[in-house]
C-alpha positions as a Python dict, from the first residue, in 0.01 Angstrom:
ca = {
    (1, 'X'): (0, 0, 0),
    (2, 'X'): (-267, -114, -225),
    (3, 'X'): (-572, -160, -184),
    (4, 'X'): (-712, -481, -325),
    (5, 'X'): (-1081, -667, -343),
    (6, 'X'): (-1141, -1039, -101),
    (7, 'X'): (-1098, -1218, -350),
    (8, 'X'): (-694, -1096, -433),
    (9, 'X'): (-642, -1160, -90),
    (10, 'X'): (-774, -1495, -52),
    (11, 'X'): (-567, -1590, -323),
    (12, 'X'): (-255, -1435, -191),
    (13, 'X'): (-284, -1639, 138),
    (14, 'X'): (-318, -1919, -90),
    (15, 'X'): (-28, -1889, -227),
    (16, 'X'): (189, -1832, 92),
    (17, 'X'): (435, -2141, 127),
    (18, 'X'): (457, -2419, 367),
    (19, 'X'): (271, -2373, 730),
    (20, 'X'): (284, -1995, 798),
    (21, 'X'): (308, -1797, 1107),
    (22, 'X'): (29, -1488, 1110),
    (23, 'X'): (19, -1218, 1350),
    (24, 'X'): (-304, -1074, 1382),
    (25, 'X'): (-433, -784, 1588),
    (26, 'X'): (-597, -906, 1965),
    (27, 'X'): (-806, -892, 2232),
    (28, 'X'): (-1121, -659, 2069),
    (29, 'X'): (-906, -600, 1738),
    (30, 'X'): (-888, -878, 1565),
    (31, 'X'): (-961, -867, 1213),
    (32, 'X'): (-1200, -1091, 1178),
    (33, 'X'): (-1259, -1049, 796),
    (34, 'X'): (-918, -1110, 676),
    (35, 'X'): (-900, -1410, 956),
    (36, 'X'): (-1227, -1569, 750),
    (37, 'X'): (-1032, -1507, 423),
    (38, 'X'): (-757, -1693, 540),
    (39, 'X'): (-894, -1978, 702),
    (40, 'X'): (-1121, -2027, 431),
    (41, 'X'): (-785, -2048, 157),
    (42, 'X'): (-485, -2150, 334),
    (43, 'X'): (-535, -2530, 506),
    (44, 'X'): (-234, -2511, 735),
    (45, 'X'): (-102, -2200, 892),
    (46, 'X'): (-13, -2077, 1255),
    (47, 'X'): (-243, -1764, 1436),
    (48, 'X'): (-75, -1554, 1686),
    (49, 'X'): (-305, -1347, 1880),
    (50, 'X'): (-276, -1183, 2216),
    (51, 'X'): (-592, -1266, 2441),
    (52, 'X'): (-796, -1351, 2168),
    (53, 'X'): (-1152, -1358, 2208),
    (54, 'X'): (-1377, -1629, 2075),
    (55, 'X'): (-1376, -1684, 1679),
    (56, 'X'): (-1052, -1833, 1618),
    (57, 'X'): (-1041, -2116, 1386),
    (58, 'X'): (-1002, -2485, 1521),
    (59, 'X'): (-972, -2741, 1322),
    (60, 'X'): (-713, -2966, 1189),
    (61, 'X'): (-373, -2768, 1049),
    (62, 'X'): (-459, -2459, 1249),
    (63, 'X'): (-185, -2376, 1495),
    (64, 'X'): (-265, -2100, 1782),
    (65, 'X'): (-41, -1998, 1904),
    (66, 'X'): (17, -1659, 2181),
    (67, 'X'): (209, -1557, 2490),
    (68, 'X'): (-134, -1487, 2692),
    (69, 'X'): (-441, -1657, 2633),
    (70, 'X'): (-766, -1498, 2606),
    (71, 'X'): (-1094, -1728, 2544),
    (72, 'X'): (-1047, -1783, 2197),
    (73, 'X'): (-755, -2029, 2232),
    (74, 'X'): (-833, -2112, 2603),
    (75, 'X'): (-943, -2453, 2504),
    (76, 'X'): (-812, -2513, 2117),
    (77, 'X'): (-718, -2831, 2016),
    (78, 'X'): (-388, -2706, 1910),
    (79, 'X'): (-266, -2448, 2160),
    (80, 'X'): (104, -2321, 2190),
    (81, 'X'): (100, -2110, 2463),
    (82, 'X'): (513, -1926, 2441),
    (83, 'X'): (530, -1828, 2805),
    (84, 'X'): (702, -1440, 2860),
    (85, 'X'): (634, -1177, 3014),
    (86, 'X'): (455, -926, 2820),
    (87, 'X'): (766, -690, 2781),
    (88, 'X'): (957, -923, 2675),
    (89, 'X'): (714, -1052, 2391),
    (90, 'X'): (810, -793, 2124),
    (91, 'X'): (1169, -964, 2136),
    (92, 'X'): (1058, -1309, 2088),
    (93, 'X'): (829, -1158, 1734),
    (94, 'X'): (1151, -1035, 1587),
    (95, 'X'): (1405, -1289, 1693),
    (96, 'X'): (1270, -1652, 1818),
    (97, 'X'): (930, -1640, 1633),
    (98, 'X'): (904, -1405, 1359),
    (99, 'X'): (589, -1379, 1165),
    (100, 'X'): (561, -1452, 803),
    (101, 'X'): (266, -1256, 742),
    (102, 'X'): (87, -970, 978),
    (103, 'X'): (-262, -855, 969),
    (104, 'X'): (-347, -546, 1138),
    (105, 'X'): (-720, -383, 1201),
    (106, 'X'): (-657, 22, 1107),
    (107, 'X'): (-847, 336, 1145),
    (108, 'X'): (-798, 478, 742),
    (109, 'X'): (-514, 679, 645),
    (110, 'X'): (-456, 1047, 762),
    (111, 'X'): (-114, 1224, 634),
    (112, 'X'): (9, 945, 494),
    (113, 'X'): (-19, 665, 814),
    (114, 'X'): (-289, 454, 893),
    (115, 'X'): (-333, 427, 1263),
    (116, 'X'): (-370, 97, 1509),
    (117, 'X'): (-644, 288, 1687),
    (118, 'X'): (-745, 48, 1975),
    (119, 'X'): (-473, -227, 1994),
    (120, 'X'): (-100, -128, 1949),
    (121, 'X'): (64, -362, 2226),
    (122, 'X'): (309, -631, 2030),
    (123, 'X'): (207, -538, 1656),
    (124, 'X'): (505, -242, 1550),
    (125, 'X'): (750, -516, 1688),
    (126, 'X'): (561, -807, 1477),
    (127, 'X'): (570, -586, 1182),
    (128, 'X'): (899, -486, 1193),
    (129, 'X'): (1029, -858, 1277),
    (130, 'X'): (803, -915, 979),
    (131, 'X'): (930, -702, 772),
    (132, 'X'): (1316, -785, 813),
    (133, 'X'): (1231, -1084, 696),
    (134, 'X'): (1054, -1017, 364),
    (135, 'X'): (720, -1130, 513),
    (136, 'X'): (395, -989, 384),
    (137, 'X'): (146, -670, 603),
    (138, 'X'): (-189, -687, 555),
    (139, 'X'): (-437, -427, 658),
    (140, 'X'): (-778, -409, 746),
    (141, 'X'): (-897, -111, 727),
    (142, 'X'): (-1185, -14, 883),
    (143, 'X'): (-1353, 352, 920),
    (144, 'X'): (-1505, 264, 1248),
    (145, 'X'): (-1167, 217, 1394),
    (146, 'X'): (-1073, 524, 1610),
    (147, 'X'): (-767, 711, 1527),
    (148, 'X'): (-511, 719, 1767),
    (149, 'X'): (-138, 825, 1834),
    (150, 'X'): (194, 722, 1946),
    (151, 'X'): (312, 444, 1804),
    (152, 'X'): (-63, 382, 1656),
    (153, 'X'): (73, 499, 1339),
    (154, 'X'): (181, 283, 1058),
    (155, 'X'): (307, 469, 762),
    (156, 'X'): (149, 328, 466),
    (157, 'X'): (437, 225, 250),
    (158, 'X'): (488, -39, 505),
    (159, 'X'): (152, -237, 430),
    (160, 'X'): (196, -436, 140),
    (161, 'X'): (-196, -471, 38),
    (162, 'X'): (-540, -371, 220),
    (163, 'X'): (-893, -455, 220),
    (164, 'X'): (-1130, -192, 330),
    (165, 'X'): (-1441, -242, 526),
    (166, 'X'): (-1716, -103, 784),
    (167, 'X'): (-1778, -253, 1112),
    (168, 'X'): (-1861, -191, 1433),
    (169, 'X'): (-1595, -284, 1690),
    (170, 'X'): (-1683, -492, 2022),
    (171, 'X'): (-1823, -258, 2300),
    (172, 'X'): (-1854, -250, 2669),
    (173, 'X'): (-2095, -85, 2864),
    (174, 'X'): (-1964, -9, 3226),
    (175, 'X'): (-2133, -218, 3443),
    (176, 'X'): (-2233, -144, 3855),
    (177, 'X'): (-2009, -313, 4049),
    (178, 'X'): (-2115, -574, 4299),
    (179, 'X'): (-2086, -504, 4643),
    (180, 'X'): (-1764, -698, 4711),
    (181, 'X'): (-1584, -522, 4411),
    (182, 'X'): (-1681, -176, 4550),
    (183, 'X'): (-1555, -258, 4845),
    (184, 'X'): (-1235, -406, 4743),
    (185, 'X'): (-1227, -45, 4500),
    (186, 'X'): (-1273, 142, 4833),
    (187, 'X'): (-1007, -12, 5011),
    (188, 'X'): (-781, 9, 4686),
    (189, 'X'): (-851, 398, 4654),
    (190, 'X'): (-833, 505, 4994),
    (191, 'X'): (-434, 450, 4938),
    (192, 'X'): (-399, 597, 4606),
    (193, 'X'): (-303, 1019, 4677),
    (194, 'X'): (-349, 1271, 4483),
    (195, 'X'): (-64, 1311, 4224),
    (196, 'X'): (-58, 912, 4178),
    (197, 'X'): (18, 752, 3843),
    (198, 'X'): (-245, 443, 3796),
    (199, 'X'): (-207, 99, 3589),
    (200, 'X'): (-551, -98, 3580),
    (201, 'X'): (-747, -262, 3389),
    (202, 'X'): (-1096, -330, 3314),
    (203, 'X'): (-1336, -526, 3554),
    (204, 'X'): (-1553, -460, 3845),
    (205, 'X'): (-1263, -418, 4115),
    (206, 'X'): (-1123, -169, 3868),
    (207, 'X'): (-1437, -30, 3787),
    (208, 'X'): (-1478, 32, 4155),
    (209, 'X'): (-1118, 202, 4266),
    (210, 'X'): (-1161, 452, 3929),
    (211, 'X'): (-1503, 518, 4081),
    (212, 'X'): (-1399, 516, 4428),
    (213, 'X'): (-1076, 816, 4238),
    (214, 'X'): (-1367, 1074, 4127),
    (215, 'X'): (-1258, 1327, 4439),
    (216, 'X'): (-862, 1305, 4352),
    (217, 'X'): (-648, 1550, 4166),
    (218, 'X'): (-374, 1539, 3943),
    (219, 'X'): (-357, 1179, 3883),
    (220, 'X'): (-164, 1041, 3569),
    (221, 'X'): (-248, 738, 3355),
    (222, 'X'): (9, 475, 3206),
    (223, 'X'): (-90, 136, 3218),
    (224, 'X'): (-123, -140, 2951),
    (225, 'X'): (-511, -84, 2907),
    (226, 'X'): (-787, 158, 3035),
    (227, 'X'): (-1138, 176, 2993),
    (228, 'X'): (-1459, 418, 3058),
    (229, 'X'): (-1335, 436, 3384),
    (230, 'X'): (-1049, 692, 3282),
    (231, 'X'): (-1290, 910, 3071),
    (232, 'X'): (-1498, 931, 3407),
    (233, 'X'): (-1253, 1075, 3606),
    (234, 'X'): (-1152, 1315, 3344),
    (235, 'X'): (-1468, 1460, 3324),
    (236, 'X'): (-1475, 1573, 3689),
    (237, 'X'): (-1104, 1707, 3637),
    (238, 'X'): (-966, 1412, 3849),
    (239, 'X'): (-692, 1381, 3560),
    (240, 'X'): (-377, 1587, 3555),
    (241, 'X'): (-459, 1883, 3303),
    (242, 'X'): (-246, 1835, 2936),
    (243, 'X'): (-67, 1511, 3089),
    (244, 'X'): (-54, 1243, 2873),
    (245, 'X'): (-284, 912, 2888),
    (246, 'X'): (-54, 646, 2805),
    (247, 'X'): (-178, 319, 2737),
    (248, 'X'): (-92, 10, 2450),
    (249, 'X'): (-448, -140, 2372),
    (250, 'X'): (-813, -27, 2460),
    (251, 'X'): (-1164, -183, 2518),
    (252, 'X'): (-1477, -6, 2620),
    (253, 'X'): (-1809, 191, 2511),
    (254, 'X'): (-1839, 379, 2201),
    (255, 'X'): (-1857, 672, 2382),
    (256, 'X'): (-1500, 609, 2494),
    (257, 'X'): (-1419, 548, 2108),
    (258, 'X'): (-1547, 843, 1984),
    (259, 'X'): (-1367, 1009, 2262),
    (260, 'X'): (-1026, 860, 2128),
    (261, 'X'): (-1093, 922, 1766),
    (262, 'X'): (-831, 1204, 1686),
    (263, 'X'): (-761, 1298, 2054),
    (264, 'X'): (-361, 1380, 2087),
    (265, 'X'): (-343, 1353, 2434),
    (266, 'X'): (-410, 967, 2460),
    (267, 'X'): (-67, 786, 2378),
    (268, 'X'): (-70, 448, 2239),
    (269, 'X'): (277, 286, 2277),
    (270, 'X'): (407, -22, 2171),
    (271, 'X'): (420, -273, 2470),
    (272, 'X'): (780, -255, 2524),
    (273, 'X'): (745, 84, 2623),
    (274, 'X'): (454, 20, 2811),
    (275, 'X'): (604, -264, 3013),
    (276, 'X'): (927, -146, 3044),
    (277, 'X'): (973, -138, 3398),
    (278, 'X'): (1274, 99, 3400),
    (279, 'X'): (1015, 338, 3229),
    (280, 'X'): (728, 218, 3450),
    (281, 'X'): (1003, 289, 3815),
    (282, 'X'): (1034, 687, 3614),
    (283, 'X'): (614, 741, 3646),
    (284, 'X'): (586, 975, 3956),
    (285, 'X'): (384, 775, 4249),
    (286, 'X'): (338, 464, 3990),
    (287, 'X'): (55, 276, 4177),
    (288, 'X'): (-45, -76, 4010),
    (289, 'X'): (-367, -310, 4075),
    (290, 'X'): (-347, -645, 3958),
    (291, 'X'): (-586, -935, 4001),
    (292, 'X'): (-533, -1324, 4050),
    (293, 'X'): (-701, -1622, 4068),
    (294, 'X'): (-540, -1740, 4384),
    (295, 'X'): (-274, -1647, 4663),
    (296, 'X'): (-134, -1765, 4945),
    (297, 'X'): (36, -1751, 5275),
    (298, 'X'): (399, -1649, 5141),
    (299, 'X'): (206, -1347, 4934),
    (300, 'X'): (277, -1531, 4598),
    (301, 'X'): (14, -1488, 4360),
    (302, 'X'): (-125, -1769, 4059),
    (303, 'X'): (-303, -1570, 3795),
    (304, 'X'): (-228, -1795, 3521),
    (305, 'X'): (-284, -2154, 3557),
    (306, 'X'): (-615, -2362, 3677),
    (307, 'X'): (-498, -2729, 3764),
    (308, 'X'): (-190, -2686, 3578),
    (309, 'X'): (-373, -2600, 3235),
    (310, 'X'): (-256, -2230, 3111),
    (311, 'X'): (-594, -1977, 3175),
    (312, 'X'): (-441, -1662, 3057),
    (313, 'X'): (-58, -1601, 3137),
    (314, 'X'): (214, -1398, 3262),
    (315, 'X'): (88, -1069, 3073),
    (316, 'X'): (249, -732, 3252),
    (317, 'X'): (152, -829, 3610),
    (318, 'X'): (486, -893, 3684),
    (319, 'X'): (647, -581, 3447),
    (320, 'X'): (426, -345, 3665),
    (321, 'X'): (507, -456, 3983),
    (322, 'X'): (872, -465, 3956),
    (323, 'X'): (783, -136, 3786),
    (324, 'X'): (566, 26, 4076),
    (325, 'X'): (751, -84, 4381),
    (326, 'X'): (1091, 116, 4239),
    (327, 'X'): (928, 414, 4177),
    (328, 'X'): (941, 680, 4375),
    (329, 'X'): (625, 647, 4645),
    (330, 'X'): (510, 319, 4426),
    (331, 'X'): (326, 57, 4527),
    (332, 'X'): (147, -270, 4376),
    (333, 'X'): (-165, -417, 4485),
    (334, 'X'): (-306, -746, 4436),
    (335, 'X'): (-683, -681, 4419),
    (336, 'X'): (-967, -991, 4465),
    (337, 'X'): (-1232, -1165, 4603),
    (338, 'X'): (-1147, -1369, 4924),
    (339, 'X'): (-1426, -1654, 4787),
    (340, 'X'): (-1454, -1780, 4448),
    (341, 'X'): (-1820, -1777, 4377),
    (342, 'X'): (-1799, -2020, 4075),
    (343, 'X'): (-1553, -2300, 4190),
    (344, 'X'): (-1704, -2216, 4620),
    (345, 'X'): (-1332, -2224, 4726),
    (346, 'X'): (-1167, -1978, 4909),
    (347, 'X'): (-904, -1775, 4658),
    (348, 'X'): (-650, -1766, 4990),
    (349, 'X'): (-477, -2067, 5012),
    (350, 'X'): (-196, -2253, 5208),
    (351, 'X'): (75, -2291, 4924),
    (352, 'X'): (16, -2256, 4576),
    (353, 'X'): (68, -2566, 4372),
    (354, 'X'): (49, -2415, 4038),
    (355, 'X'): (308, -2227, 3842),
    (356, 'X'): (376, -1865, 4043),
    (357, 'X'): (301, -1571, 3825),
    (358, 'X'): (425, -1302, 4061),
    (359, 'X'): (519, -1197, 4459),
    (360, 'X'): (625, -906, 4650),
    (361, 'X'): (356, -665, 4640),
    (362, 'X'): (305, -402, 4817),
    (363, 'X'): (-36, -579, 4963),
    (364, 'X'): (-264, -827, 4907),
    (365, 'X'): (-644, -623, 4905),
    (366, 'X'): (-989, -866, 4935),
    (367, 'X'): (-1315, -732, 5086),
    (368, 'X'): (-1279, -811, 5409),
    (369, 'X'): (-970, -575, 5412),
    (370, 'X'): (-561, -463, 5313),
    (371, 'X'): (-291, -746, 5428),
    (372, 'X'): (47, -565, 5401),
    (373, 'X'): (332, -712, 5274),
    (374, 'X'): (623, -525, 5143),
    (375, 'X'): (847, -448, 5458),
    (376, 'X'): (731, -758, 5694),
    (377, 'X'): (894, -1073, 5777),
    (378, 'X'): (696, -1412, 5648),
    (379, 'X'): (527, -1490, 5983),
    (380, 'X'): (404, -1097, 5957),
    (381, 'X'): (277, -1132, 5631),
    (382, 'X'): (93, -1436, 5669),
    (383, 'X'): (-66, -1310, 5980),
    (384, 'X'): (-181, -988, 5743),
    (385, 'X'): (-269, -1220, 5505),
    (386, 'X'): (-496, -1473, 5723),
    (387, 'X'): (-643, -1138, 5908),
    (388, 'X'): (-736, -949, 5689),
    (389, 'X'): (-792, -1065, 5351),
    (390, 'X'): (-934, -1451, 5398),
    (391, 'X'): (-1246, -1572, 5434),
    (392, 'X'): (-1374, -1554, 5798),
    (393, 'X'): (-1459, -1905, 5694),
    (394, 'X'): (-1108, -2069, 5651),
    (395, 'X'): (-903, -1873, 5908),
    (396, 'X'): (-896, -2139, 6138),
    (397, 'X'): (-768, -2384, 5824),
    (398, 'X'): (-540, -2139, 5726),
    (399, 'X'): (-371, -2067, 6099),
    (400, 'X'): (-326, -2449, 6088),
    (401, 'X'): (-149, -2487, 5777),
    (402, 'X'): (23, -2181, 5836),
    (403, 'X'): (216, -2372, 6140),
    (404, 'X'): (254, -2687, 5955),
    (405, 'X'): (417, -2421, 5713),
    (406, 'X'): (654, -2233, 5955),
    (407, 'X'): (458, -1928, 5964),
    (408, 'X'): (310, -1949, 6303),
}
């Protein structure tokens, strides 16, 4: 690796031939200096980034391109959206779409590796896909970047050249969740035991079950992300002792950062570990909470599409249920609100009409209660479903479609 000044780099992404494809790292990670160095030399090139946030260049001969769409792409003019599940995207990096260059946002070297800190999820596979193919690794490397394990850490003979900088990386406060979050989190929690491994993710409903956890013991973490929430329930010992917390990528306060920085027992894995759902069937009571932005009376959930335009994607929603309901005393929740307060529409509907991003949970959990699923016929479950998870408003609507439908 060596380490080289902005202005060596800008001309080495000048110099990079035709219409390139760049990885760079997502979601809060995203190396924003080394993105501003390229846009700023290279007219034409293609950005790959996992739910990136807003800051990604749009204009004419920038590509963007990503398997899940986060807000920075959500409406570019020149979207690719490669749909996969999230296991399953490390394959695509080093066999259908292989990057030409990576950039990756590091906590400085220690013993030789740098480490991903905060955001490990597709990047080892991008780099090694890269690599095969005589591409080129950047690195950002940045000493407010936490240092983390697992498969965090890049040895640093595989970066070709590095720029070095200080910043501060995006935080999150906790917030207080509203009242129908806490009492979709109550609802959630009052089936998770003790002993229970937990996949969530960071929001009010999750907010609210991790809240809702405080008086378990011996839970277990492995999930794709976790927040504050986790640290909370370690402090009040609701965490198994010396278990591992396994997660890919990370996004909270920088309490939680400072937490990570050097801490052995959080595990950051590459995403096909993660996501592997044979791995995810092996976690002992694997319990999974998912969200969506609409279901309906055959239990199938949309959390991907809003009048047929791509909102975010498959991500692991579907790796972690397939994952949770073959473990041994799994289950998989899908966890929202029963009204849509923005769009005033109720989130339970007759029959989805956009693509289906996943079915067969284990229940379907709103505020106004838990519709079971797994083990009941189709007239059951859309009796559970009208019952006790929609809107007192649209029963009637629903019970009516539901016979049109077969279902009553």
């Amino acid at each position: 690796m060596r380490v080289i000044s902005v202005d060596e780099l800008g001309r080495l992404f000048a110099s990079l031939q035709g219409k390139p494809r760049v990885v760079v790292s997502g979601n809060v990670a995203v190396p924003w200096p080394a993105v501003r160095i390229l846009d700023a030399n290279k007219d034409e090139y293609t950005i790959h980034a996992l739910n990136a946030p807003p800051g990604i260049p749009d204009r004419e001969g920038v590509s963007a391109e990503t398997c899940f769409v986060g807000a920075g792409m959500r409406r570019h003019s020149n979207l690719s959206y490669v749909p996969s599940r999230l296991s399953l995207v490390p394959v695509l990096l080093q066999r259908r779409i292989p990057a030409d260059v990576v950039i990756i946002h590091c906590a400085p070297p220690r013993d030789g590796q740098l480490s991903l800190g905060i955001e490990v999820n597709i990047l080892p596979a991008a780099i090694e896909g890269c690599r095969m193919r005589s591409g080129r690794v950047v690195a950002v490397i940045n000493d407010q970047m936490p240092y983390t394990y697992g498969d965090a850490l890049i040895p640093v003979e595989w970066v070709d050249v590095a720029i070095e900088v200080s910043e501060p990386l995006p935080a999150h406060d906790p917030a207080t969740p509203d009242d129908d979050s806490r009492a979709i989190g109550e609802r959630v929690a009052s089936r998770v035991s003790d002993g229970s491994t937990l996949q969530m993710g960071i929001g009010g409903v999750p907010d609210a079950t991790l809240n809702a956890l405080t008086g378990r013991r011996g839970l277990r973490i492995w999930t794709e992300m976790f927040s504050d929430g986790v640290l909370a329930l370690d402090r009040v010992g609701a965490l198994e002792p010396h278990h591992p917390l396994t997660a890919s990528f990370l996004f909270g306060s920088r309490e939680l950062y400072d937490w990570l920085d050097g801490n052995h027992r959080v595990r950051m894995m590459r995403t096909e570990h993660t996501n592997d759902p044979g791995l995810i069937a092996q976690q002992r009571k694997m319990t999974s909470v998912n969200t969506a932005l609409e279901v309906d009376l055959f239990g199938q959930a949309n959390a991907s599409r809003i009048n047929a335009r791509i909102y975010s994607g498959f991500g692991g929603q579907t790796d972690f249920i397939v994952g949770a309901l073959h473990s041994a005393g799994g289950q998989s929740f899908i966890a929202l609100r029963s009204w849509h307060p923005k769009a005033d529409v109720s989130t339970v509907v007759p029959l989805v009409d956009e693509p289906v991003t996943s079915f067969q949970q284990s229940a379907i959990v709103t505020e106004h209660g838990v519709a079971e699923l797994w083990g009941y016929d189709q007239q059951a479950q859309c009796q559970h479903i009208i019952r006790d998870a929609a809107h007192p408003q649209v029963r009637e609507e629903l019970w009516e479609e539901a016979a049109h439908l077969g279902l009553a």
